[in-house]
N, C-alpha and C positions, 0 to 999 in steps of 0.2 A: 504494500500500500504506500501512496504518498500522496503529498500535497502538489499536484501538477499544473497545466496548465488549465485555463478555461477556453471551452470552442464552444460557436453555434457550429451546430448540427442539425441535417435534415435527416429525418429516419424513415428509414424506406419498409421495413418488413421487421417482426418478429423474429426473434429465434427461440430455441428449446431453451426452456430457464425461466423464458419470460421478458428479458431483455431485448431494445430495440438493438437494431442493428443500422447504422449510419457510417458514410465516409469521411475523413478526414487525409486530403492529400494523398490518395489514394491508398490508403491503409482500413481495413475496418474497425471500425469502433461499436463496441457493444456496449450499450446505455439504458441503465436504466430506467424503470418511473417517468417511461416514453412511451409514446401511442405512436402507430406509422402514420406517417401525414404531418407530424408536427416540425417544428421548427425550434429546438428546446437550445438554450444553454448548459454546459456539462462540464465540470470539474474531473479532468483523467485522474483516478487513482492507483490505476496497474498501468506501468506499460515498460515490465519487464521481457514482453515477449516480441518480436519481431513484426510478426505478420499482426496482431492485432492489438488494441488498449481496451481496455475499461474504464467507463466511465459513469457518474453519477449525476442527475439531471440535479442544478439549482436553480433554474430558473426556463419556464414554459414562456418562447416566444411568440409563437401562432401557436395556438391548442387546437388540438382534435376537436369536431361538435361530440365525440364520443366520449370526452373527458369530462368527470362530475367531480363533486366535493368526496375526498377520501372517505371510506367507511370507516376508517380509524384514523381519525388525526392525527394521532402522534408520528402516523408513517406517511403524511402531507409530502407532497413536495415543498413547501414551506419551511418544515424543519430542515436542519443540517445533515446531509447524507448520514453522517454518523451515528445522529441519534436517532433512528428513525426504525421500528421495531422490524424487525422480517416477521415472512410467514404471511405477507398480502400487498405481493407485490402486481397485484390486477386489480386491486380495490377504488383505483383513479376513473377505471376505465367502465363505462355503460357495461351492465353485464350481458346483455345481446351480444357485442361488440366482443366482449371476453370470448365467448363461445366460440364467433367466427374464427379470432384468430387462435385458437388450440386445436379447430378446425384445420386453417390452414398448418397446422405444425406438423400435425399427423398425416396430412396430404404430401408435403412435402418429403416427411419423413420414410412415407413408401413408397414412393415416386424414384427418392432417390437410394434406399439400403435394399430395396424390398421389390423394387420391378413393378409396382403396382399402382397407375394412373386409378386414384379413386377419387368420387366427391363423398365427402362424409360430414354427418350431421352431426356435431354435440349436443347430444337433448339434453334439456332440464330433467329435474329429478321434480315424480310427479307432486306435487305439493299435498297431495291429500296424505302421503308419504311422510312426511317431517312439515306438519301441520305450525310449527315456532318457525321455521325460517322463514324471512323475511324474502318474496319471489322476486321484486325489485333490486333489493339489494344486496341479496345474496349472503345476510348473516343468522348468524345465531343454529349453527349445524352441526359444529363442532361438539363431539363429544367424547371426546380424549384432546384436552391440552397439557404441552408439558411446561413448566415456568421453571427457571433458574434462579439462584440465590449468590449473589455473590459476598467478597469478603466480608462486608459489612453488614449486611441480613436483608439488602432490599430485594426482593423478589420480580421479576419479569422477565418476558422473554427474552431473546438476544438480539440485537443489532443487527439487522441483514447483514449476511455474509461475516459475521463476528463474534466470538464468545464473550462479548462484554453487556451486561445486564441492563437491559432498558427501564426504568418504570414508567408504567402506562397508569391511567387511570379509568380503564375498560378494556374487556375482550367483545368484543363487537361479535368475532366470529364463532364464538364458544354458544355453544346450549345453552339456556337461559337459567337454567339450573346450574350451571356451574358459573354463570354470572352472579347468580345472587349468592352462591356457597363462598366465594373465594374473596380472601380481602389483600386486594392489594397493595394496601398501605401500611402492613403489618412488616414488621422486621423479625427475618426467621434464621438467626446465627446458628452456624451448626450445624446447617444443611446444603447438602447441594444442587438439587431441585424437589423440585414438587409435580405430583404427576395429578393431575385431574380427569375426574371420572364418571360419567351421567350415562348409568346404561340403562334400559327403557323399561326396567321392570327397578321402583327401589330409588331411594336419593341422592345424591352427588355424593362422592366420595374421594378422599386425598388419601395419595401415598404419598410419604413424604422419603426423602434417601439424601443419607451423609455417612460419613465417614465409621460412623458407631452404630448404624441404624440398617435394620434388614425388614423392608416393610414386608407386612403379609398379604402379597400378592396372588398368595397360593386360595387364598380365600375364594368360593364360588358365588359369581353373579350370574344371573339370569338375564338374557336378552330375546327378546322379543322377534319375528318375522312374520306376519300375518297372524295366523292362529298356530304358528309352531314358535317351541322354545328351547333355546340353546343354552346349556350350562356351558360355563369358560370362568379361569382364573381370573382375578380383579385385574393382574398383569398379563394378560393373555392378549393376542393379537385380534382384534375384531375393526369392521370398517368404522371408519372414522365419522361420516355422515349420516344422519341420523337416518336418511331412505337411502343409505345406498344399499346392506343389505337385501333389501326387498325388489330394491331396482337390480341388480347381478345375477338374482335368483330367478326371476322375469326375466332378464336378457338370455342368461345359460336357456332356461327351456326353451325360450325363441328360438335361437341359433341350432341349438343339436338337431339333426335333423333327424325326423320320427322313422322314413325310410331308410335309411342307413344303421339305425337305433337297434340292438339286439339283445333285449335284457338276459338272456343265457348267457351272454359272452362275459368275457372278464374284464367287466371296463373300471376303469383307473378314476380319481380323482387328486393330483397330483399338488403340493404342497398346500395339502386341504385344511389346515386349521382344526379346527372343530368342527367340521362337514359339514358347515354351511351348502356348499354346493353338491357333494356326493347327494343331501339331501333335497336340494332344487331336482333334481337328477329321478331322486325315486319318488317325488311328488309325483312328477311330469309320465315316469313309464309305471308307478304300480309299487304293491307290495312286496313282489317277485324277485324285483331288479338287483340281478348281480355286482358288486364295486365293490370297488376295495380302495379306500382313502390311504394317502401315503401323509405322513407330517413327521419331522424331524423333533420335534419338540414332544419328550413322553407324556407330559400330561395333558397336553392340546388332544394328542391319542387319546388319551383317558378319556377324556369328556367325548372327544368326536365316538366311540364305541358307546356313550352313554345316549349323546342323540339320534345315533341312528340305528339302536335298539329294534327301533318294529320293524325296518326291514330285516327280515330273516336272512338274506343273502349278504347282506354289510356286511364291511370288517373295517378295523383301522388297523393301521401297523406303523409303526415308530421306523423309520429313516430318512437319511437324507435321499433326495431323491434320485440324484445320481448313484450314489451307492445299491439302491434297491433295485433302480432300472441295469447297474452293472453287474449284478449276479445273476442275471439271464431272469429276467421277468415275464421273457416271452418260458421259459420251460416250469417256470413257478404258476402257468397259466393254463389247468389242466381243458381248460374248453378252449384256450389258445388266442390271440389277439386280434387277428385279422378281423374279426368282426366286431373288434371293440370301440369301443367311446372312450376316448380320454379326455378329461378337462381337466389343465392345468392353471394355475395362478400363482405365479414366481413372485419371487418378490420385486423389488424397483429396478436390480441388475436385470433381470429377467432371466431364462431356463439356460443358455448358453448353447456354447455349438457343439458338447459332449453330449449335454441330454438331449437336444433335438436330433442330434444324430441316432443315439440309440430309442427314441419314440418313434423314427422312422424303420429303424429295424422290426420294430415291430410289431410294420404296417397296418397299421388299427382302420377300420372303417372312416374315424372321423377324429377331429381333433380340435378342442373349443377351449382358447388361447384368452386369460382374463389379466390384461394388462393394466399396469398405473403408470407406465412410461414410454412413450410412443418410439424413440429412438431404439430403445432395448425392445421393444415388438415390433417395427420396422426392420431390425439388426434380425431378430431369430428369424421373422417371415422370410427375410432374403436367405436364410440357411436351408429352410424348410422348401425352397423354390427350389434352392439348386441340388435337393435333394430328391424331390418328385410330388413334394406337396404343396398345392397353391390356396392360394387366398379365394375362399366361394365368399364369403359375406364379412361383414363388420360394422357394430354398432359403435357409436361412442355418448358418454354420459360426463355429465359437469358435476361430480358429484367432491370436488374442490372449487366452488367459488370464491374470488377473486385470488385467487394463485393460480398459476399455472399449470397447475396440474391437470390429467386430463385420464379419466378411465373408456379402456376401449376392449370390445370381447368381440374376437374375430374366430369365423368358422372356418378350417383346413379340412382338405382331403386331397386323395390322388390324382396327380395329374393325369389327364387318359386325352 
């Protein structure tokens, strides 16, 4: 980082992150708390690298008509890049406006890693779904925030791009239940953050961790998806918006296709959690349906064995997934794969070019790919092409309003 020079800038396009993308002297520069189309002023903070700088917008010279009053003020362009909290950095921008351009991220992003000319829509998440979010402005969904404390005991998030402790005086984008649990003016020495917690059955809850403190995470809460309920650890992995749940569980059934579908077969449900989706899966084909969830984590197993109880054909099993797919899964698979379903949901790196390589060995019927980061699903799709399976369908969903973020569940099969 440093204190560099100042340029106007015109910004031309988006890029993955969130960040405009503008030239300077024919060099690019990626900028901040920029909308394309405008014409901002910009403080360089990086330009330790050759081919590109960074930099931080202090000042909007033409604005976007797409540009509004921040959802969080403390992350204004007003304030001082420094002090300015991450974690909503689309919060400037109209949220229509949001959508298009994670739209255009992921368009580009298959276009160019993936061979795949698509238009794709990012839908809203349906509102009847997370009934407190705000549809206009895209807050109050969040439910898991994590706050930081530093030396002194003041509690907030960090600084974009920073480990230095902001206080704020609101989470705009948090569940409203964790707005009103959480005090942010409290001084909490001793610790070094705070995790919050609003699962849909039951009232906000903190874990708090420091250096002497081993929160009980182990603890079970109950979460909600229409009229099914999922046990999971208080520390346990679960989506973060309050419909996205119910929205992923809706798109998996959409996408698998019912012709291709084989509930005898051995079908997969691959870094499954707590089987959220194994069990979208056997809503959608029946009591019958054969799967076997894979998760790394043993007591995420624990509990996914516990939700998906009434299909008698379930199983969870505890590994990572490359280890499980590399002791021969197709022989571990007594009715065999070729006719299976797999849905996988990696995490933010996404599956890699080991395990799409051995998901192609195999050759399963179908394969329903549940992304949070369009590069790393962009990156596998183009593995998955050069290896004989192509891209049939793909939805995407805003189910991070005002960040960048962007959820996409795409359906594979064999190229013929």
């Amino acid at each position: 980082m440093l204190d560099g020079p100042v340029l106007d800038l015109e910004v031309q396009r988006i890029a993955h992150g969130g960040v405009g993308v503008a030239r300077h002297e024919g060099r690019v520069v990626f900028v901040s708390d920029a909308i394309p189309g405008e014409r901002v002023r910009a403080r360089v903070v990086d330009a330790s690298r050759d081919r590109f700088w960074r930099a931080d917008t202090v000042e909007v010279l033409d604005a976007s008509p797409d540009r509004r009053p921040h959802v969080w003020p403390e992350a204004s362009v007003d304030r001082a890049p420094e002090d300015r909290p991450g974690g909503a950095e689309f919060g400037h921008i109209r949220l229509a406006r949001q959508r298009e351009l994670k739209a255009e991220v992921l368009q580009e992003s298959l276009a160019r890693m993936a061979g795949e000319e698509r238009d794709v829509l990012v839908e809203a998440v349906d509102p009847a779904l997370a009934p407190d979010v705000d549809p206009d402005l895209g807050t109050g969904w969040r439910t898991r925030v994590r706050l930081h404390v530093d030396a002194e005991g003041r509690v907030g998030p960090y600084a974009a791009r920073s480990h230095r402790v902001i206080t704020v005086d609101d989470l705009p984008l948090a569940d409203p239940a964790l707005r009103a649990a959480v005090d942010l003016d409290a001084f909490r020495r001793g610790l070094d953050r705070i995790d919050l917690i609003a699962p849909s059955t039951g009232g906000a809850i903190e874990l708090v961790h420091g250096p002497d403190l081993r929160p009980a995470t182990a603890d079970d809460i109950e979460e909600r998806v229409g009229d099914r309920s999922f046990r999971l650890s208080r520390g346990g992995f679960w989506q973060v918006h309050r419909g996205a749940a119910a929205t992923l569980t809706a798109a998996v059934q959409d996408l698998v296709d019912p012709a291709r579908f084989d509930p005898d077969a051995d079908n997969l449900d691959l870094y499954g959690g707590v089987g959220l989706l194994a069990a979208a899966v056997g809503d959608r084909f029946g009591p019958d349906v054969r799967i076997t969830t894979v998760e790394a984590d043993e007591r995420a197993t624990a509990h996914a064995a516990h939700n998906l109880a009434e299909w008698r054909n379930a199983q969870a099993r505890t590994a990572r997934v490359d280890r499980f797919l590399g002791r021969g899964a197709a022989a571990d698979a007594p009715r065999g794969r070729s006719t299976a379903t797999i849905v996988l949901d990696p995490p933010r790196s996404g599956a890699g070019r080991e395990v799409v390589e051995r998901l192609v060995a195999l050759a399963p019927a179908q394969l329903v790919y549940v992304a949070c980061d369009p590069v790393a699903l962009a990156r596998d799709l183009g593995t998955f092409r050069e290896l004989g399976y192509g891209l049939e369908a793909i939805r995407a969903f805003d189910l991070f309003p005002n960040t960048h973020h962007v959820e996409a569940v795409a359906r594979l099969a064999a190229i013929v």
